[in-house]
N, CA, C and O atoms as a GROMACS GRO file, in nm:
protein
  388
    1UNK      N    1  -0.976   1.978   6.752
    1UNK     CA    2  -1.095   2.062   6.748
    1UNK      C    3  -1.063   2.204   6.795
    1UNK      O    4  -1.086   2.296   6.717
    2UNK      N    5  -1.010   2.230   6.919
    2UNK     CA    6  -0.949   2.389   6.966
    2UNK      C    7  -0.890   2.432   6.881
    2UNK      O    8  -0.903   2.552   6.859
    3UNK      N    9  -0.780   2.330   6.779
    3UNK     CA   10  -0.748   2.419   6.669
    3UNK      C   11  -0.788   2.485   6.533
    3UNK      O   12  -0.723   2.557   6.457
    4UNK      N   13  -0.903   2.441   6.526
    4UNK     CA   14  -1.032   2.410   6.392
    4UNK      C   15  -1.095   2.604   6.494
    4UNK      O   16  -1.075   2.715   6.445
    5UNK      N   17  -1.151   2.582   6.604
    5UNK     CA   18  -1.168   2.688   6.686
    5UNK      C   19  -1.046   2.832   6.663
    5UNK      O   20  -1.051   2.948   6.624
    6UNK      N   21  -0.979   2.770   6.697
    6UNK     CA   22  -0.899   2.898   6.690
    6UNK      C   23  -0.907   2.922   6.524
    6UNK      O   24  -0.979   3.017   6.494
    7UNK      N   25  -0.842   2.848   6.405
    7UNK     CA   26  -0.868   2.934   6.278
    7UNK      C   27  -1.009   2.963   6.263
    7UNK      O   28  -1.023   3.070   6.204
    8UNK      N   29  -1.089   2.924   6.286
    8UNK     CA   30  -1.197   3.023   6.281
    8UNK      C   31  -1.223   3.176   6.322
    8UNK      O   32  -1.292   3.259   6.263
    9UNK      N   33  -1.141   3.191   6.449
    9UNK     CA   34  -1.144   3.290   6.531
    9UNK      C   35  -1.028   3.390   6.435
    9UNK      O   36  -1.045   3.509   6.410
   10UNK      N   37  -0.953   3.337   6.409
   10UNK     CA   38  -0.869   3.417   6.318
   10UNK      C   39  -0.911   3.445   6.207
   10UNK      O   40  -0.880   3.555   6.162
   11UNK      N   41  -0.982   3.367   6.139
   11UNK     CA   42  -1.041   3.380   6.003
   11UNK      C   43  -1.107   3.588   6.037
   11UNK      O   44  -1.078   3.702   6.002
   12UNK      N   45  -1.224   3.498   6.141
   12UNK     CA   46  -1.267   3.590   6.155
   12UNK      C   47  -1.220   3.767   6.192
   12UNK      O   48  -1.296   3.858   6.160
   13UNK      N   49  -1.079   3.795   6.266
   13UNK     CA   50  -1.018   3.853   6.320
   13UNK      C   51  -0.959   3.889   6.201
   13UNK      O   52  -0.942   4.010   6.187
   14UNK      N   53  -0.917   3.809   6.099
   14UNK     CA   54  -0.817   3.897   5.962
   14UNK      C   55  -0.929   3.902   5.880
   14UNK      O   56  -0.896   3.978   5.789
   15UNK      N   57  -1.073   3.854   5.854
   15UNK     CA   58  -1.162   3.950   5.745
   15UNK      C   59  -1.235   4.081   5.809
   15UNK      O   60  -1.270   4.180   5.744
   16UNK      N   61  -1.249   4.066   5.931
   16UNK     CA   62  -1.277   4.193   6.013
   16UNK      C   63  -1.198   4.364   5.999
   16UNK      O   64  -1.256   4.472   5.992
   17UNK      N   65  -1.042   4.334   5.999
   17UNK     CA   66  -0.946   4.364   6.010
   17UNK      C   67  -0.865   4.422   5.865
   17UNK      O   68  -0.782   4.514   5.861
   18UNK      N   69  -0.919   4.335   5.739
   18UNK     CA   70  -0.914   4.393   5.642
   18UNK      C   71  -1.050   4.467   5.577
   18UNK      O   72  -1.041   4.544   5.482
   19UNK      N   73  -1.146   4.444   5.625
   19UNK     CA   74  -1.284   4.544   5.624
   19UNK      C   75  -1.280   4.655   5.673
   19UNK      O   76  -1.266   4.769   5.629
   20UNK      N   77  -1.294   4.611   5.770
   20UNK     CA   78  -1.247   4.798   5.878
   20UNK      C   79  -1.123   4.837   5.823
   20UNK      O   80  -1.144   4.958   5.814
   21UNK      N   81  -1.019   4.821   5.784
   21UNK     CA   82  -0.933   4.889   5.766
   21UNK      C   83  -0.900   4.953   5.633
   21UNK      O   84  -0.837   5.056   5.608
   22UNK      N   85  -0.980   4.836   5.529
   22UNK     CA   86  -0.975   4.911   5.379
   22UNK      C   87  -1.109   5.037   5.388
   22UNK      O   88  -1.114   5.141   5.323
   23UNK      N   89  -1.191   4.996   5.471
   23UNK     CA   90  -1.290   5.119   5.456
   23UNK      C   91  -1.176   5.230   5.520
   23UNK      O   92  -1.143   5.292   5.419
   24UNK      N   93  -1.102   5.285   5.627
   24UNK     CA   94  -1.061   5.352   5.686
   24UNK      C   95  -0.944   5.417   5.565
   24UNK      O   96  -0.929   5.538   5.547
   25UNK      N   97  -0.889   5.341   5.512
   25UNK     CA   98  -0.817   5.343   5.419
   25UNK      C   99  -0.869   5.452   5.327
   25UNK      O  100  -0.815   5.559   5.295
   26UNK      N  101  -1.029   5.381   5.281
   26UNK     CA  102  -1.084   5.446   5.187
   26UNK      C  103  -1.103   5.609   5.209
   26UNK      O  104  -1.060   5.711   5.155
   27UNK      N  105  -1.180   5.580   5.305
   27UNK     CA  106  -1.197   5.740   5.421
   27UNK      C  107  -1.106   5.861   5.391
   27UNK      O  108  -1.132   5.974   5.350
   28UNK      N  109  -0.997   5.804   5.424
   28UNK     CA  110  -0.837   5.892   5.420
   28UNK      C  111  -0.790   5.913   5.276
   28UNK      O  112  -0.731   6.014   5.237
   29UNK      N  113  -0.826   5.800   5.198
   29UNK     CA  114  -0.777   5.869   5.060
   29UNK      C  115  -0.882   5.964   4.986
   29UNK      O  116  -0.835   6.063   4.930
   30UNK      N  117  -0.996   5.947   4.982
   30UNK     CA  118  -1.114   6.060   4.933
   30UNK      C  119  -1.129   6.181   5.022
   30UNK      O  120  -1.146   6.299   4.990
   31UNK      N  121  -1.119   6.135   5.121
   31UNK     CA  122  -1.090   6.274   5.204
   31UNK      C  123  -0.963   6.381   5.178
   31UNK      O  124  -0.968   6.504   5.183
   32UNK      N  125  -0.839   6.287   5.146
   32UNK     CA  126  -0.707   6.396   5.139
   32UNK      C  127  -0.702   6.423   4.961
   32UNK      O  128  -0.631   6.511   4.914
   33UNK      N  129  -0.808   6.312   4.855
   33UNK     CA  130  -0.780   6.373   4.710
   33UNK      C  131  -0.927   6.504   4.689
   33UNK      O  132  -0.962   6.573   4.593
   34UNK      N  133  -0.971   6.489   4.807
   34UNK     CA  134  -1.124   6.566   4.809
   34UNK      C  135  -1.032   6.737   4.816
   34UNK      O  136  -1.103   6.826   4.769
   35UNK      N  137  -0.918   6.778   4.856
   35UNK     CA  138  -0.866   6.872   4.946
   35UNK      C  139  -0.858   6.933   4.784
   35UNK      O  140  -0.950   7.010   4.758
   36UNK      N  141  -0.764   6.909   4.678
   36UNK     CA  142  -0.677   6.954   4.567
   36UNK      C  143  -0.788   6.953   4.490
   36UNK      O  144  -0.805   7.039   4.404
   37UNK      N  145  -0.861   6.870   4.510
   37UNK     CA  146  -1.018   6.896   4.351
   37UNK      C  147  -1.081   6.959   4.410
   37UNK      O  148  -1.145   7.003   4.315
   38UNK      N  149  -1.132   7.017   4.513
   38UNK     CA  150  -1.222   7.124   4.610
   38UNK      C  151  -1.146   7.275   4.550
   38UNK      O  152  -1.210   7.353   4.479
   39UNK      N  153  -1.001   7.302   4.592
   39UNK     CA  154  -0.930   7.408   4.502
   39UNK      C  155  -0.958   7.404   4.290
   39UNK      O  156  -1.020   7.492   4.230
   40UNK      N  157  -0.916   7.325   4.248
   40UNK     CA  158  -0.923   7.299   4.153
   40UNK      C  159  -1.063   7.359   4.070
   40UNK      O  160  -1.078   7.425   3.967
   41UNK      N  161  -1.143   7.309   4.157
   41UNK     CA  162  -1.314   7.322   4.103
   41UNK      C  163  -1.389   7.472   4.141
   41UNK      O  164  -1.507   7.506   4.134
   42UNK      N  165  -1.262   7.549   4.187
   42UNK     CA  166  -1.334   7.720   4.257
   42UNK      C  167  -1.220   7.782   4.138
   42UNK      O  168  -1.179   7.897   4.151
   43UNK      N  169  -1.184   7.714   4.045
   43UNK     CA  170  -1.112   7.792   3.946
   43UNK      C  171  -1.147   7.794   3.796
   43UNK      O  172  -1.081   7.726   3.718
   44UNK      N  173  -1.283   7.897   3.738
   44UNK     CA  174  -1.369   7.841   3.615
   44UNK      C  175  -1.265   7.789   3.518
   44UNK      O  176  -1.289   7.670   3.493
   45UNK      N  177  -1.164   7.831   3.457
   45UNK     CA  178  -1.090   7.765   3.367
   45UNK      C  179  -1.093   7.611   3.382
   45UNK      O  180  -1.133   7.547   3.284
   46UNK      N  181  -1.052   7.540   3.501
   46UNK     CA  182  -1.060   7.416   3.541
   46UNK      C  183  -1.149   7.334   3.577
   46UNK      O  184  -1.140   7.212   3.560
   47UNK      N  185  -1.257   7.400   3.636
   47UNK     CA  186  -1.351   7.398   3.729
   47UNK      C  187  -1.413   7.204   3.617
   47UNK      O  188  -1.390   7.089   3.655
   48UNK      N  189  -1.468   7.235   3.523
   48UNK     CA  190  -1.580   7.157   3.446
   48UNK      C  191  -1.436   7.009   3.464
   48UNK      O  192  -1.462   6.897   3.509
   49UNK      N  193  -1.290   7.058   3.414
   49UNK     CA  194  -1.224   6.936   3.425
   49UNK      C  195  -1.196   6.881   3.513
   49UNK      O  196  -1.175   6.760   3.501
   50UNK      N  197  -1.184   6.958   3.670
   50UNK     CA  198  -1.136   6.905   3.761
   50UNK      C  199  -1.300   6.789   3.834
   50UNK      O  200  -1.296   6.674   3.879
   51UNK      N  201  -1.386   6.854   3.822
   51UNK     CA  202  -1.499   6.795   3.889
   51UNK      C  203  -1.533   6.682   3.799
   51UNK      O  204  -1.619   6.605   3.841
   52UNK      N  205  -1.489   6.662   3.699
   52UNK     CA  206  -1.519   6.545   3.602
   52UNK      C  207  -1.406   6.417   3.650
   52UNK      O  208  -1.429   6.298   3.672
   53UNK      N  209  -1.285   6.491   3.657
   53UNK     CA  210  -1.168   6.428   3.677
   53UNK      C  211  -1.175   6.347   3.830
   53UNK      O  212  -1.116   6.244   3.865
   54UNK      N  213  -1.272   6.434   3.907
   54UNK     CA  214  -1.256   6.395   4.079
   54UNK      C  215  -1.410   6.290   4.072
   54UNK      O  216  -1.459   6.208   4.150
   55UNK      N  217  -1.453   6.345   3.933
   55UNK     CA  218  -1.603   6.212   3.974
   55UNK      C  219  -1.523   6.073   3.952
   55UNK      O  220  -1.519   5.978   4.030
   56UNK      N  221  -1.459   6.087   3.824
   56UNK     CA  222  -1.419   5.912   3.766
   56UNK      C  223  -1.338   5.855   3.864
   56UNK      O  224  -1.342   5.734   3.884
   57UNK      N  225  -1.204   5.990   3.979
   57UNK     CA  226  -1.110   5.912   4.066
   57UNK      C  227  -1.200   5.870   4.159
   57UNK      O  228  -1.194   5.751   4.192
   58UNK      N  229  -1.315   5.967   4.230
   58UNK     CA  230  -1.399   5.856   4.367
   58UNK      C  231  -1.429   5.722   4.346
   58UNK      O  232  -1.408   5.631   4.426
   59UNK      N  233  -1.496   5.710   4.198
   59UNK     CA  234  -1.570   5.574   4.108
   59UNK      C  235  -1.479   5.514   4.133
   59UNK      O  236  -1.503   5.436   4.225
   60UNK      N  237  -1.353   5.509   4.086
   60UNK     CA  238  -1.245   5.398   4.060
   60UNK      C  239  -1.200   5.390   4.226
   60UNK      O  240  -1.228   5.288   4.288
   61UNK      N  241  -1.147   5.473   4.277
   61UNK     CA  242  -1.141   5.462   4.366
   61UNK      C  243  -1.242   5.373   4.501
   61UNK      O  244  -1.195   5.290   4.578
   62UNK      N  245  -1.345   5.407   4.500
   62UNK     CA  246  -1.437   5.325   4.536
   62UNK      C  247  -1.454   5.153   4.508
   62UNK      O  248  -1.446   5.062   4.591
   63UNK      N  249  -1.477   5.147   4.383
   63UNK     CA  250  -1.457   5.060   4.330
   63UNK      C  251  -1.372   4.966   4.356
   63UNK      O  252  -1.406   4.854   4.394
   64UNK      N  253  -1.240   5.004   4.335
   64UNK     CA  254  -1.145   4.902   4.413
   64UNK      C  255  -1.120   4.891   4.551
   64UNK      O  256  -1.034   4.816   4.596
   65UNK      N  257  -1.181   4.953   4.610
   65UNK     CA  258  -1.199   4.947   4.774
   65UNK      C  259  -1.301   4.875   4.800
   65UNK      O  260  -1.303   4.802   4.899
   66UNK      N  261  -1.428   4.886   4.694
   66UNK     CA  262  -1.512   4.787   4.731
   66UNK      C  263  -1.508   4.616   4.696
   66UNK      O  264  -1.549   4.516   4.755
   67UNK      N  265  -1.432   4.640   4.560
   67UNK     CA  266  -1.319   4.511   4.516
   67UNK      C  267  -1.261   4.443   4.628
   67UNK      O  268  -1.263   4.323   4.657
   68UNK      N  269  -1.216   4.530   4.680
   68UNK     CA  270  -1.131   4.401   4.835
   68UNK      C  271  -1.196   4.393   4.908
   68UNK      O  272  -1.125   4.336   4.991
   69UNK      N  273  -1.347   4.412   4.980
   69UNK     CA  274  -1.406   4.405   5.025
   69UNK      C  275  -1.498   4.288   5.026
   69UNK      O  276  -1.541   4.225   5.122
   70UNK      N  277  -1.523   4.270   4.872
   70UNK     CA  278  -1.575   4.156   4.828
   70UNK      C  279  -1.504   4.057   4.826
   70UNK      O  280  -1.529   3.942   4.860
   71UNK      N  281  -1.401   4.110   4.779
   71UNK     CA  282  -1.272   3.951   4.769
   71UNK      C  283  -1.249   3.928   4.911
   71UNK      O  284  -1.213   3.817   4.948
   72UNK      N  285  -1.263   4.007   4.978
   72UNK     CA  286  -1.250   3.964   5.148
   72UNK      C  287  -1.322   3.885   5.169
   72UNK      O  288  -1.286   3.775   5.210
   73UNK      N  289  -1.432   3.913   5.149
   73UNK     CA  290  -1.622   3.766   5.196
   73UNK      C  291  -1.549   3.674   5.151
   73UNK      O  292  -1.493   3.592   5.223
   74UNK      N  293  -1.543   3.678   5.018
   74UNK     CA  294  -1.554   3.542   4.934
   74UNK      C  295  -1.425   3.471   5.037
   74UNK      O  296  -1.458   3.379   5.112
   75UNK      N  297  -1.331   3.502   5.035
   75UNK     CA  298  -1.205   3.433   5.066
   75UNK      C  299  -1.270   3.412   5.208
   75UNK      O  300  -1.264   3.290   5.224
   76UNK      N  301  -1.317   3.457   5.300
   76UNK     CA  302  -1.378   3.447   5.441
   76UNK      C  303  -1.480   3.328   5.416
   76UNK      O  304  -1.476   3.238   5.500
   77UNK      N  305  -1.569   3.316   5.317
   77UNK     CA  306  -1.642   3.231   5.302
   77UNK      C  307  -1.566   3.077   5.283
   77UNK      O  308  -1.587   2.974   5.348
   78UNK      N  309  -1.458   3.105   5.155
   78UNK     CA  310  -1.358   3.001   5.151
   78UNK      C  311  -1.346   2.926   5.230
   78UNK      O  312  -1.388   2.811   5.228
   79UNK      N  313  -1.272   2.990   5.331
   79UNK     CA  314  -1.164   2.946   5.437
   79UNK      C  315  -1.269   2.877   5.535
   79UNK      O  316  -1.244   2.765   5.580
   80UNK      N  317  -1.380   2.939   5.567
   80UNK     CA  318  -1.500   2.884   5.658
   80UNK      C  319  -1.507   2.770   5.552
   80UNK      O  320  -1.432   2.677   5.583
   81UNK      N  321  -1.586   2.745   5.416
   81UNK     CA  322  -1.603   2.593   5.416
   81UNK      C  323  -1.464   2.487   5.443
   81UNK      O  324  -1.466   2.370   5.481
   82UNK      N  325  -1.344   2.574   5.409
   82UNK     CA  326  -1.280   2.502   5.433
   82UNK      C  327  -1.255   2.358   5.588
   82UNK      O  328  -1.249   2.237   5.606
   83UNK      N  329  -1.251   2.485   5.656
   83UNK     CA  330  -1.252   2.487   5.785
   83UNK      C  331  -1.346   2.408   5.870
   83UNK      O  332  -1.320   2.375   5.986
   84UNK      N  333  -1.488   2.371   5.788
   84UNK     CA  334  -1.598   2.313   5.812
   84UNK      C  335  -1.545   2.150   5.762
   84UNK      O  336  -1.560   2.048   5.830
   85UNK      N  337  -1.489   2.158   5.644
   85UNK     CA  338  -1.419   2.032   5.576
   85UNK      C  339  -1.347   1.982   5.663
   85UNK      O  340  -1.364   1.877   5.724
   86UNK      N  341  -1.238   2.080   5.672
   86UNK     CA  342  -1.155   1.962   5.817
   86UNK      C  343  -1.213   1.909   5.923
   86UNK      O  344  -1.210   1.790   5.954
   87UNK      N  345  -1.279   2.016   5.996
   87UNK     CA  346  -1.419   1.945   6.046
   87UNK      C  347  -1.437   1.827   6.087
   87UNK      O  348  -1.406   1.754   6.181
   88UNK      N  349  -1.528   1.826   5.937
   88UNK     CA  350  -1.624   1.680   5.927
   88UNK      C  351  -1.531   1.581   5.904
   88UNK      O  352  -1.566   1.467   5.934
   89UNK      N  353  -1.399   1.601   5.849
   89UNK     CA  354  -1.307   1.494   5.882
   89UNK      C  355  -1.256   1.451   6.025
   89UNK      O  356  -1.253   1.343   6.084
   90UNK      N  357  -1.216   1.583   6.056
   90UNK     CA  358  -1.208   1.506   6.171
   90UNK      C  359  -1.254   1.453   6.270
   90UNK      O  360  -1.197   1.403   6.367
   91UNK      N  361  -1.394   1.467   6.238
   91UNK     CA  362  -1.508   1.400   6.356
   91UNK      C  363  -1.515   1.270   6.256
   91UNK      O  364  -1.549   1.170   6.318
   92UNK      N  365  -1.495   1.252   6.140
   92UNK     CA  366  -1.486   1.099   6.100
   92UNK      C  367  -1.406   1.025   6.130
   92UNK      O  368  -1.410   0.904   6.151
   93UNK      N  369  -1.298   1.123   6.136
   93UNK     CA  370  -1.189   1.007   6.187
   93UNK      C  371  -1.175   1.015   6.340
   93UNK      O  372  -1.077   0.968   6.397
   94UNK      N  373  -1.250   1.060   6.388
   94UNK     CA  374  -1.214   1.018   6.510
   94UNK      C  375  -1.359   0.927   6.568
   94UNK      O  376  -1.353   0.828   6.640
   95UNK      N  377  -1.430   0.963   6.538
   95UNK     CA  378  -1.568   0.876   6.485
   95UNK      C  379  -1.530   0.704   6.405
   95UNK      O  380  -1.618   0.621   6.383
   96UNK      N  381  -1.415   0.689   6.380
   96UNK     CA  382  -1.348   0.536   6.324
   96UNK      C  383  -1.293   0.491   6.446
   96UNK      O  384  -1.300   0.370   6.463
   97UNK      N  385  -1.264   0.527   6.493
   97UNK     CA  386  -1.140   0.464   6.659
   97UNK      C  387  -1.216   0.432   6.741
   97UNK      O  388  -1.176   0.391   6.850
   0.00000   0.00000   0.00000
């Protein structure tokens, strides 16, 4: 059972851990591609392509940041029923003795 406890505690500790950190992630990359399309977009020749170009990279960008985010739950959710499974086994089997 302490060990059913502890992966839980870890479960919890590595979906935490990849949340906070892909957001932080995210942070740092829109922030440092925000720097070169901010120049880009004060230059009319460019201006209409670069701000078009920096809408679709946030989208995608976003997007797959919010992609692992989700795939984070789900797999967090996983591992919890999992974890609930061993569980109930092992209160059956020890519930037989």
């Amino acid at each position: 059972m302490a060990d059913l406890t502890r992966l839980r505690g870890l479960r919890a500790l590595l979906e935490d851990a990849v949340t906070h950190g892909t957001g932080a992630v995210e942070r740092v990359h829109l922030a440092t591609a925000a720097r070169p399309f901010a120049i880009l977009e004060r230059i009319p020749p460019a201006a209409l392509v670069a701000r078009s170009v920096h809408v679709v990279h946030d989208t995608i960008a976003s997007t797959v940041y919010g992609t692992i985010r989700a795939t984070n739950r789900v797999l967090g959710v996983a591992v919890t029923m999992a974890i609930d499974i061993a569980e109930t086994l092992e209160d059956d089997r020890d519930g037989e003795s």
